[in-house]
N, C-alpha and C positions, 0 to 999 in steps of 0.2 A: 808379273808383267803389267805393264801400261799401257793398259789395248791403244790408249789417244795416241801412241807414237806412231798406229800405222796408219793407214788410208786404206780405203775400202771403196772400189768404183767398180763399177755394173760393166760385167765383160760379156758377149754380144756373142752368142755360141753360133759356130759352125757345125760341118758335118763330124770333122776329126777331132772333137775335142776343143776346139780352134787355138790349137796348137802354134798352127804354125808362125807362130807372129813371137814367139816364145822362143830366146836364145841363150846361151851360157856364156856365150864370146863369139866373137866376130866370125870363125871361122868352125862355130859346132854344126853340127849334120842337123836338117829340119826334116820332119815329118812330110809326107807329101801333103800338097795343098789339096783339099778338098773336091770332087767332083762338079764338076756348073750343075746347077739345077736349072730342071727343063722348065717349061711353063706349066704352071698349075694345068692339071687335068683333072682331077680329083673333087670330088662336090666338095660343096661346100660347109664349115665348119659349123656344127650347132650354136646356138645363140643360148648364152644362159639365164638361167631358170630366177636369178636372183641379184639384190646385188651386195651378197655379204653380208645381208641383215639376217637374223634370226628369227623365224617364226614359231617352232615348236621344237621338239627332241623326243627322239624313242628310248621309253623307258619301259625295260620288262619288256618288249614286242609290240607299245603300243604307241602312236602320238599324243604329245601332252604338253602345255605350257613349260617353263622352267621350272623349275623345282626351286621358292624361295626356301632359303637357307642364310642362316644368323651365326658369325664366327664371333665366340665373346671374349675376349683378352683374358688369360689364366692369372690368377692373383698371383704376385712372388716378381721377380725380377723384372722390372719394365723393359728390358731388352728383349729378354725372352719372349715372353706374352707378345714384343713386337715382331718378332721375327716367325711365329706359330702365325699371325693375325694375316700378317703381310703374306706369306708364304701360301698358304690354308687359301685365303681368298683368291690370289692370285691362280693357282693349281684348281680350283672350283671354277671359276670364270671361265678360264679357258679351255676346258674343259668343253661347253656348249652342253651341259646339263643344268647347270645351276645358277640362279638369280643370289649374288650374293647382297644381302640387303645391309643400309647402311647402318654403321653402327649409333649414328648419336639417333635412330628410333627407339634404339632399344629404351625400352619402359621400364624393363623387369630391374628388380632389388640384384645385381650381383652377386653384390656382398653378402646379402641373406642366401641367398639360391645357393651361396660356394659351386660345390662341382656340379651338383644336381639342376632340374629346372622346375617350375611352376608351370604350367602347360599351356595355360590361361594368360598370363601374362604377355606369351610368346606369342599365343594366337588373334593378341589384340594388334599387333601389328603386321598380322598375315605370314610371320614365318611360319614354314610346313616341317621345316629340322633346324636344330641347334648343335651348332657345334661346343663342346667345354671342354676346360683342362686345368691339369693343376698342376706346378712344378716346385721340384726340391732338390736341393746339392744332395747326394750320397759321395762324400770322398769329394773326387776333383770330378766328377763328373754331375751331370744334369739328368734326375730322374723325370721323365714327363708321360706323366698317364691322360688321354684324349679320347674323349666319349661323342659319339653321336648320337641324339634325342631325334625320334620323331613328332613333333608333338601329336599326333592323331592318337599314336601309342601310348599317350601318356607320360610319368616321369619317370618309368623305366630308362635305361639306356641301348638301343638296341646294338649298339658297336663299343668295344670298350680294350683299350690297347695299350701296354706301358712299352715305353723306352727309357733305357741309361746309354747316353750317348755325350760324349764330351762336349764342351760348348760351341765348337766347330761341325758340331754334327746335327745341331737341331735342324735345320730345313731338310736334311736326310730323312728325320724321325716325319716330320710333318708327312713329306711327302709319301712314305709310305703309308701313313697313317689316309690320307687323299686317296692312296690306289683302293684302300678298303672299302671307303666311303663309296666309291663307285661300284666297286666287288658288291658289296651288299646292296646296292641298286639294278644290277645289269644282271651278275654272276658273274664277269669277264672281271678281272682286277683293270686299273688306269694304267698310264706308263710313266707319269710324272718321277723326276728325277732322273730318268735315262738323258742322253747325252746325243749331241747332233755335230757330225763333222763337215768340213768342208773347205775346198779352196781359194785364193782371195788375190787380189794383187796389193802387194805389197810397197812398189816402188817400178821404177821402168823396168820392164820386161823381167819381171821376178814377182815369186807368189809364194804362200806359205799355205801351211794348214795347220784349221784352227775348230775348236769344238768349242760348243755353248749348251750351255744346261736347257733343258726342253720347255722352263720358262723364263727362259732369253736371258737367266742370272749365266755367273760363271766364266765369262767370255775369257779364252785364254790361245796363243798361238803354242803349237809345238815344234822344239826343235827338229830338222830336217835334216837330209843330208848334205843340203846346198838351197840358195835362193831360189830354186825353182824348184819348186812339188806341187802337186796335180792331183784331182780324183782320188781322194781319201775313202775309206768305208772301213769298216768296225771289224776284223775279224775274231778269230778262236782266241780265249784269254783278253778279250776287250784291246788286246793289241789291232795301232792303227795302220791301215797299209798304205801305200799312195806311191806314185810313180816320180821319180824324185830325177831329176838332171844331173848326169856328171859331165866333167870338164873336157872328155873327149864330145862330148855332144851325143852323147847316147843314154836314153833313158829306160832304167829298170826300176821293178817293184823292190821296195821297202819294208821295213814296220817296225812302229815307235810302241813304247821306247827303248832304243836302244840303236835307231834307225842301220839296222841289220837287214844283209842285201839277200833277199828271196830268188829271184830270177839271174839269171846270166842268160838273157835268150837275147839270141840273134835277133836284130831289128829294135825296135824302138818298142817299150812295153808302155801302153797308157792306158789305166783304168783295171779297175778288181772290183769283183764283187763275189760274195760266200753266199754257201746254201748247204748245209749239212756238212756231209766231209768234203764235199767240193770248193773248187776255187773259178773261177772263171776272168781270164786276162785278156787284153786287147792288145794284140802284137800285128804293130806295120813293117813291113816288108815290100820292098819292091813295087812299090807305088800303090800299095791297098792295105788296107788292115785287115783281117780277122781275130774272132775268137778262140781262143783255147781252152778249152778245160783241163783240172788236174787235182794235184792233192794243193793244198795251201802253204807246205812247204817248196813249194816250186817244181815239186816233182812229178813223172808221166802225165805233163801237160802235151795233147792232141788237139788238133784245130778240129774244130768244129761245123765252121762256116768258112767259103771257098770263093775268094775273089770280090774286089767291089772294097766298098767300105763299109764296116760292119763295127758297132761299136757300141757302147754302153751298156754292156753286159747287166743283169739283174735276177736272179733266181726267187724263184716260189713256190708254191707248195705242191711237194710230191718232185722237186728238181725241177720242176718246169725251166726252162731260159728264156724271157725276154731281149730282147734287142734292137738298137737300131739298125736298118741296112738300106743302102741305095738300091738294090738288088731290081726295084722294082722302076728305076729311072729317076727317083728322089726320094728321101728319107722317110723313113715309116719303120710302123712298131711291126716287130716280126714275134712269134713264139713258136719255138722247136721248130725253126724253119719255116713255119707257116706266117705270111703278110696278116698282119688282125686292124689298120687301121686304113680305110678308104676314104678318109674323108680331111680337105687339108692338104696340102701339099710340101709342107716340111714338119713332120711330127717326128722328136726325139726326144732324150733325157728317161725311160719309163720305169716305174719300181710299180711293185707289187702292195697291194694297199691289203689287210682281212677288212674289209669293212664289215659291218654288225650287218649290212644288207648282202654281204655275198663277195667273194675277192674280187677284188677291181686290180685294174690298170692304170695308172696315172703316169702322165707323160705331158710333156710341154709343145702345144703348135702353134706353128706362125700365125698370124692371122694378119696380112697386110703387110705396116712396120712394127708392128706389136707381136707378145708373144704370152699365152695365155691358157691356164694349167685345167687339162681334160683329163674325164678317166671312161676308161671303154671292158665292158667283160673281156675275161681272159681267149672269149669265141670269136672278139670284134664287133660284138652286138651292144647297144643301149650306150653309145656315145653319149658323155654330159661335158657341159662347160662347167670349169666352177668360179670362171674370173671371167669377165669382160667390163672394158671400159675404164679401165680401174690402173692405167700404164700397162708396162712390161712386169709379166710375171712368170717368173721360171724355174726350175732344176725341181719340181715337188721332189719329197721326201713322206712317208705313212709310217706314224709311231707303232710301235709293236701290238698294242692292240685293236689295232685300226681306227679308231675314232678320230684323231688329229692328224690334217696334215701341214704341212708345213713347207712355203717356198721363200724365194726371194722377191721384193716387186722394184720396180722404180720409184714406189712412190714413196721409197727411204730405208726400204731396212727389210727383216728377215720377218715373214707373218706367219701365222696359226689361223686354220681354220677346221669346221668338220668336213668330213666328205661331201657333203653338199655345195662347199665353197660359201657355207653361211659363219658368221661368227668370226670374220675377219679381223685379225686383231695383231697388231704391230708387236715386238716382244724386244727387236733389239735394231739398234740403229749399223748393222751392215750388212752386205751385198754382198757375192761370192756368187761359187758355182759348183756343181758336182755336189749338192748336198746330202749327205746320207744320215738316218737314223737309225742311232745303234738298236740290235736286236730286230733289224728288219732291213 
């Protein structure tokens, strides 16, 4: 696909999804519109703590500068050696662990060094690790074995990893090779190379959905069942689910590929989210939506939540359910029926983050005309901003193992940052909504 054929414009979330502006034909059935929101009553929203700059990283439990680190191009096919280089640094960066340092410092002999390193050499320019590699055809494929040096350790190698992976599959080999690196820093592996979905508009009143690789490579739309799909999320088998329009005007749940129809439920279904064997759907009816839980084949789905608008389902650990609901007279984070957000007067979109400090909540509030990505304990306690200032920012998304999240801004495209909202960093030039990361 030629991502440049579509358009990609920043769509301005309501309380339903904002649905309702969203048609198949002149004469399809719409969602109901939204409840008025009352006037703010709610204190006021915390101011944050940063502004997307990076000042340390916890490594091992502790605070500490970045960790310089030296990626060295593997001798053998310049492509390769570019795509390890390109990939490896890029997946370290963003990361918000690592100062990847530039290559033309490096001093050290290569050529002499081959795979191994001179320790000395490395620490003459302040790198603290080295990355090496060496690659070789076996058959039609690409053998590539990738070492990490400490230098403090000497020229041991303390990580040492092969792949045979076709020539289509090196950034895969890297990337896992990346999660170790971090595995061997934290204990937790990385999530680089996992996969982020989400909704988009495509042309007037029509949307698709589309995944992008988790550093912003990849970008690609998937076929749907029609011009209009909605609120995608990852489920059982990496198959993708989303709530897709038919030409009666009535919307059910999906899943690509093979965009195979899950629900036949009465009323309009928009939004899925998984959590074990569970599924959780957002079904409007008679002028409100609620939740329903069930199995993920569509089956002994039960409403959950009763009256109002209730929406954006999200599960965590132990089955918890997040969610939005008016319940309380304007939009707020709710868990297992309990309100968790008092502060702010339109807070929606929430997933579940593990952060390395404790599970969080992340969810997008208004603030003003702007909108701007918090994360709150799963008790409602310890509110943080981790944007302000910075445009419209919204729909977060928390990679699998908490360290990265990831939203949309206005100020052009789809960003990364760590749970701090430090390490702010652009990955791909589009906008959307509904964004979810696989395996979370």
């Amino acid at each position: 696909m030629q991502v440049s054929r579509f358009r990609f414009f920043f769509f301005v979330p309501v309380a339903c999804l904002a649905l309702a502006t969203l048609r198949h034909d002149a004469g399809a059935q719409q969602p109901p519109p939204p409840a008025p929101v009352p006037a703010p009553t709610a204190s006021a929203l915390p101011a944050a703590a940063n502004n997307g700059a990076v000042t340390s990283v916890v490594v091992s439990g502790g605070a500490r500068a970045l960790f310089k680190i030296a990626i060295a191009p593997p001798p053998g096919d310049a492509s390769v050696a570019g795509s390890v280089v390109e990939t490896s640094t890029r997946d370290l960066t963003l990361s918000s662990m690592f100062q990847v340092l530039d290559p033309k410092s490096f001093t050290a002999n290569l050529e002499r060094e081959g795979i191994a390193i001179d320790p000395a050499s490395w620490r003459t320019i302040g790198a603290e690790g080295v990355v090496k590699g060496n690659t070789s055809m076996r058959g039609s494929n690409v053998h590539l074995e990738l070492r990490l040096y400490v230098v403090a350790r000497g020229s041991d190698a303390v990580l040492k990893k092969e792949y045979d992976v076709a020539t289509g599959g090196i950034r895969s080999a890297v990337h896992q090779f990346d999660n170790e690196i971090v595995k061997y820093f934290t204990g937790t592996a990385a999530s680089f190379g996992s996969r982020l979905v989400f909704s988009a508009t495509t042309g007037r009143g029509q949307k698709g959905i589309f995944g992008v690789d988790s550093d912003g490579q990849g970008l690609g739309r998937m076929q749907a069942v029609s011009n209009v799909a909605l609120a995608p999320a990852v489920g059982p088998g990496g198959a993708v689910y989303y709530a897709g329009g038919l030409p009666d005007g009535s919307y059910q749940l999906f899943k690509y590929p093979g965009n195979t129809q899950v629900t036949k439920q009465a009323g309009l279904v928009f939004g899925v989210a998984f959590g074990g064997p569970k599924m959780a759907v957002v079904v409007s009816q008679n002028g409100q939506s609620d939740i329903w839980t069930g199995s993920p084949d569509g089956s002994n789905l039960a409403r959950v939540t009763q009256g109002g608008l209730n929406t954006h389902p999200a599960f965590g650990p132990g089955g918890q359910l997040a969610y939005v609901s008016n319940a309380g007279g304007n939009p707020q984070i709710y868990v297992d029926g309990k309100r968790v957000s008092f502060r702010g007067a339109y807070n929606m979109a929430p997933v579940w983050c593990n952060d390395p400090d404790g599970v969080k909540i992340l969810f997008m509030g208004r603030d003003g005309g702007t909108w701007d990505i918090f994360s709150i304990d799963p008790s409602g306690g310890n509110m943080k901003r981790l944007t302000q200032d910075q445009g419209s920012n919204t729909y977060p998304a928390c990679s699998p193992d908490g360290r990265t999240v990831a939203f949309f801004s206005t100020r052009g495209g789809l960003y990364l940052s760590n749970p701090q909202g430090q390490n702010q960093t652009k990955i791909a030039s589009v906008t959307g909504e509904s964004l979810r990361w696989e395996g979370n």
